[in-house]
N, C-alpha and C positions, 0 to 999 in steps of 0.2 A: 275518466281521464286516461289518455294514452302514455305509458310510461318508455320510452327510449334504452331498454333492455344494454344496448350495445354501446352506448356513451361511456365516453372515459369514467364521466363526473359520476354514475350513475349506478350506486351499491345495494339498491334496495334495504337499506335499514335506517337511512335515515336523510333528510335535506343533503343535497350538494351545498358547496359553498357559494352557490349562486342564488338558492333558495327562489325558486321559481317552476312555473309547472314548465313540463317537456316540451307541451304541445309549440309550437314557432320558436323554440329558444334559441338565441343566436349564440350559444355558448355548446350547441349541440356536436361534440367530439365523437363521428363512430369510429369505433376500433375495427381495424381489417385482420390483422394479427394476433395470437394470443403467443407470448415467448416469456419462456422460462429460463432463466440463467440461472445454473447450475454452480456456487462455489462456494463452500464451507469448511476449506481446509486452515492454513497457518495465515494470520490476520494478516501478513504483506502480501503473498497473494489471490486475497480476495481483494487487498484494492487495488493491486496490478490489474484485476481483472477488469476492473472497469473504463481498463482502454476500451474493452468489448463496444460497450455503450454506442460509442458514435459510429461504428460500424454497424451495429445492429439497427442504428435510423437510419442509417443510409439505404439497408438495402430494405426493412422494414420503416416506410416513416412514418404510417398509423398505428403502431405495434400498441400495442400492451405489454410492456413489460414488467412482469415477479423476477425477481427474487428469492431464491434459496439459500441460506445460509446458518450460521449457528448466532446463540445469543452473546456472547464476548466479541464476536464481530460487527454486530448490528451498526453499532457506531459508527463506522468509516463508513457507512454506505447512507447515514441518514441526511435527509437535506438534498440527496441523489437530484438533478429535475427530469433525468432518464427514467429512474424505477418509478414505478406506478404504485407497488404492492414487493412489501416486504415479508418472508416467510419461513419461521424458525424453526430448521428441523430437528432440536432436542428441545421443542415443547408438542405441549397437546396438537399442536398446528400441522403435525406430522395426516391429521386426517385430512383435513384440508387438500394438503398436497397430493393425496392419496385420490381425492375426488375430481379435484380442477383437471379440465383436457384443456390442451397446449396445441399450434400449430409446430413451432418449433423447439426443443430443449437445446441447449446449448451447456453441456457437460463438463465442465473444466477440470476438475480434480482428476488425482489419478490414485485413487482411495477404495479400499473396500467398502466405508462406510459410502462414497459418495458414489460409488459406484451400482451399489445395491439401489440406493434412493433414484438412479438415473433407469434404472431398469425397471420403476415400482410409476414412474411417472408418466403419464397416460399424451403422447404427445406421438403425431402425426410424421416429425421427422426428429432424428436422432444426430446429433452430432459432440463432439468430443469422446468420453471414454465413459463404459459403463463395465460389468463384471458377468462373466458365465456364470453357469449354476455351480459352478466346482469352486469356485473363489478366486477367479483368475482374473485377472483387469487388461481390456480390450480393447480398443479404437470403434469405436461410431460409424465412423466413415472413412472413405479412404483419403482425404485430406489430415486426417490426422494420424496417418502412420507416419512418417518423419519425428513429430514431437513423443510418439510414443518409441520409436528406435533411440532416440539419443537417450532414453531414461532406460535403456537395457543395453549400452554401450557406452563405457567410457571413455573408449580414442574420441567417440563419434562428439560426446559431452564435451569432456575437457578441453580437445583441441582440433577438431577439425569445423566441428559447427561454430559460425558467425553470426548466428542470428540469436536477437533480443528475445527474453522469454514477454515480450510484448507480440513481438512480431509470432514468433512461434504458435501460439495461442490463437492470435488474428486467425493465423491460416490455418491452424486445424480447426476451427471451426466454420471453416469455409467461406470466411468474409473476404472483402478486401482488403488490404491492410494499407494503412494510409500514415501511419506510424503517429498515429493518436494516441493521446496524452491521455494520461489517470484524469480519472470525474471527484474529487472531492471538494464539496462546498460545503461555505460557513454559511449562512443563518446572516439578517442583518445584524439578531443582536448579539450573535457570535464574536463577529467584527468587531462591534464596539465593544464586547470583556477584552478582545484582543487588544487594541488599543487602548483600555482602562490599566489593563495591567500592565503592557509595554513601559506606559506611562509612571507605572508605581516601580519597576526595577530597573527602568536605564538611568545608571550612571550618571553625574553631569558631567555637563557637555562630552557627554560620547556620541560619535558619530555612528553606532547602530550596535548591533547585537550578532554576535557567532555563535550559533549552535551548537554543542558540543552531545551527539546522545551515547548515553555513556554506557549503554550495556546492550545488551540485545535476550532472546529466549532461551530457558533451559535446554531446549533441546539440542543447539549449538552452541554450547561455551567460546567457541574459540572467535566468535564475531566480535571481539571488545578487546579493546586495550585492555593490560593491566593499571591496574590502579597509579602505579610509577611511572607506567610508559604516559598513561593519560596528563598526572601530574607534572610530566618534564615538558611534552607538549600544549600545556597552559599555559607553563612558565615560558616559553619560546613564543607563542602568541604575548603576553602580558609586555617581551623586550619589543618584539616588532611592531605590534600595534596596537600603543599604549592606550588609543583613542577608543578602542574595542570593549566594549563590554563580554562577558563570555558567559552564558547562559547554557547550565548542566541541565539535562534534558532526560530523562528516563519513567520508569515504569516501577514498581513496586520491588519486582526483583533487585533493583538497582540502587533502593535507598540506604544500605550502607556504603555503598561504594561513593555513592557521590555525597555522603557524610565526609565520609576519608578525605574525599579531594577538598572541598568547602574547610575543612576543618585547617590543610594546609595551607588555602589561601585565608586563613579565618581575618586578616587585619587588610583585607584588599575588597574593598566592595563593588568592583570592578568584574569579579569572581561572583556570580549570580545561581544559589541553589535553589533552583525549582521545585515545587511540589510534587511528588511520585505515587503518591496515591486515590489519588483525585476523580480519577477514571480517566479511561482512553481516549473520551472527544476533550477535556479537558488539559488533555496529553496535547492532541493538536491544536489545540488554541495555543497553549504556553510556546510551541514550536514555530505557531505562524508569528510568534514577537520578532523572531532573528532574521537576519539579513541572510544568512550562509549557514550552512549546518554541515559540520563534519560526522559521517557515520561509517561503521561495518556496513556488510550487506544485512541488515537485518530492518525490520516495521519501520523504527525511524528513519531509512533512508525511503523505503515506500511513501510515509507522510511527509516528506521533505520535498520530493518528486509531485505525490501529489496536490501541493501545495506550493508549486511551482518556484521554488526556493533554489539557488544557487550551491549546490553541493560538492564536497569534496567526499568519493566514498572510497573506500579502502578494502578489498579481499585478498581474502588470507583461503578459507575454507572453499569458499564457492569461485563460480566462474565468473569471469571481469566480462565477458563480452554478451553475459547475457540480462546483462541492466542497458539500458537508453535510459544516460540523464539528459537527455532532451536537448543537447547544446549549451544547457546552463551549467556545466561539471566539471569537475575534473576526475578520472578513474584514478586509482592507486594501485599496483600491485603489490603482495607484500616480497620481501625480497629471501626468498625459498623455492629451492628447487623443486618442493614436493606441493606447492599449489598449482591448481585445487584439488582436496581429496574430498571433503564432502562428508568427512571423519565425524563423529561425534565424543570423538576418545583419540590422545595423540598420545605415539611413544618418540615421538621425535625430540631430541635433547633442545633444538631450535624452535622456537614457536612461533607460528608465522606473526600471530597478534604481537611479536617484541617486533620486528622485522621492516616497521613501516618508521622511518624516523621522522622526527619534528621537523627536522630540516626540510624534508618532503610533502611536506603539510604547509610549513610557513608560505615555500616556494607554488603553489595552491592557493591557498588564501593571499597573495600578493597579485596572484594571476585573473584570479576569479572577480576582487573587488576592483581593479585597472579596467578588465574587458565588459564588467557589470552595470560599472559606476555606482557599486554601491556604498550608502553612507553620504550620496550626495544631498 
């Protein structure tokens, strides 16, 4: 029997899912491309990153596409119908990667760890950023000097560059950019927990659900409301729009805070506390219930985007103009002079995260559900 080496379908260890020999098989996919996407850093963006995706079938459309990443990421990228092949570089699977040859890598971090691994990767052509022998992190190619200048200049960061760290990324990896959207898909029977549970927490007769996510990562504190600012901001959604159910939305870090808040609204079941430790795809199931989702710049405004949801985001720490909500948004700045610093420690007596009022929210979510129609 002749076996088809180069087919999608076709892993040598075991039946395709077509379960059929190779020889005439009309399900026969060769691969022209082998491409490796390169991104294991902070879980929002690794799924920024897969705006990648349809630019890389665009310019590769028989591509094989892997996957690099770490295992707390995996999540956002499963279900992918871009990736081919998923590959965890803090497990054993680090040999793997060490063996496999690539026509193209496509390097996205700007990491020593991820750096070294771009250099260690047996691939034909190089793009994005990898690391010299000394420990110095480098650009690829010359399309990706721009995105590597603004991350070693702050005029250039904070306010002279206009471009989306969507856009940015397109083009230092030398695609086209065509201002394509995050790839995250649910599963059908994804879908249906999503609507089992919608089902189990809305309200009656509520005309839909706000997202509220209510913390963001250790490593930037200052991406969340305080717990007060959060609770006044409920309470100014709860006057305006009674009809709203409000669904607190976070991650393990987060579960006393959004205890605190639940605990405030504890006689209003209109006030919806989400499960926080459930694990991350389970995080975006819970997220795809809501109609709108208010966040920080942080993972929940990445699954809110990538999940095509109506967002209000609000920065305080980081830069405003370099998220694309895609048309469905509203930006918020916070109202300080000293955003964005990018800080992970503030001695400023003002805090940008007080800085953002209800009012500026309400006037958002009034905006967002008129131009949406959503709740219809």
């Amino acid at each position: 029997m002749g076996y088809k080496f180069d087919c999608r379908q076709f892993n040598g260890y075991k039946p395709c899912q077509y379960k059929r020999s190779c020889d005439a098989c009309p399900h026969y996919d060769p691969v022209v491309e082998r491409i490796c996407l390169l991104s294991l850093e902070a879980m929002g963006a690794v799924l920024r990153s897969t705006c990648l995706l349809p630019a890389i079938k665009r310019a590769y459309p028989n591509a094989h596409i892997t996957w690099i990443t770490l295992k707390n990421t995996k999540a956002l990228l499963d279900n992918n119908p871009y990736i081919d092949r998923i590959l965890l570089a803090d497990t054993t699977q680090t040999n793997t990667i060490r063996h496999l040859k690539f026509d193209v890598l496509f390097a996205v971090d700007k990491s020593l760890e991820a750096g070294a691994l771009a250099e260690l990767i047996l691939s034909k052509e190089k793009r994005g950023f990898g690391l010299d022998p000394h420990g110095v992190i480098v650009p690829l190619n010359p399309e990706a000097a721009y995105q590597y200048d603004i991350g070693l200049n702050d005029e250039l960061k904070f306010f002279i560059n206009q471009k989306a760290e969507t856009q940015q990324i397109t083009e230092s990896m030398a695609l086209k950019w065509e201002r394509d959207p995050y790839i995250l898909e649910l599963s059908p029977s994804e879908k249906s927990e999503v609507a089992r549970r919608k089902a189990a927490i809305m309200p009656p007769a509520a005309k839909g659900l706000i997202g509220y996510n209510t913390g963001c990562s250790l490593l930037f504190p200052y991406k969340k409301f305080t717990v007060q600012r959060a609770i006044e901001t409920i309470s100014e959604w709860r006057k305006n729009f009674p009809e709203w159910g409000i669904a607190l939305l976070g991650g393990p870090e987060d579960t006393e805070r959004q205890k605190a808040m639940k605990e405030f609204f504890a006689d209003d079941p209109y006030v919806i506390n989400t499960p926080t430790t459930d694990g991350l795809r389970s995080g975006v199931l819970w997220m795809d219930t809501t109609e709108l989702v208010l966040s920080g710049c942080s993972l929940g405004l990445h699954i809110a985007l990538g999940l095509k949801k109506a967002v209000i985001a609000w920065f305080g720490v980081s830069c405003i103009q370099e998220i694309d909500v895609y048309d469905r948004g509203v930006k918020l700045q916070s109202d300080v002079a000293c955003s964005p610093c990018w800080k992970k420690n503030c001695d400023q007596e003002v805090k940008c995260f007080d800085q953002v009022s209800p009012a500026r929210v309400i006037a958002a979510t009034r905006d967002l559900i008129n131009q949406h129609n959503l709740g219809q």
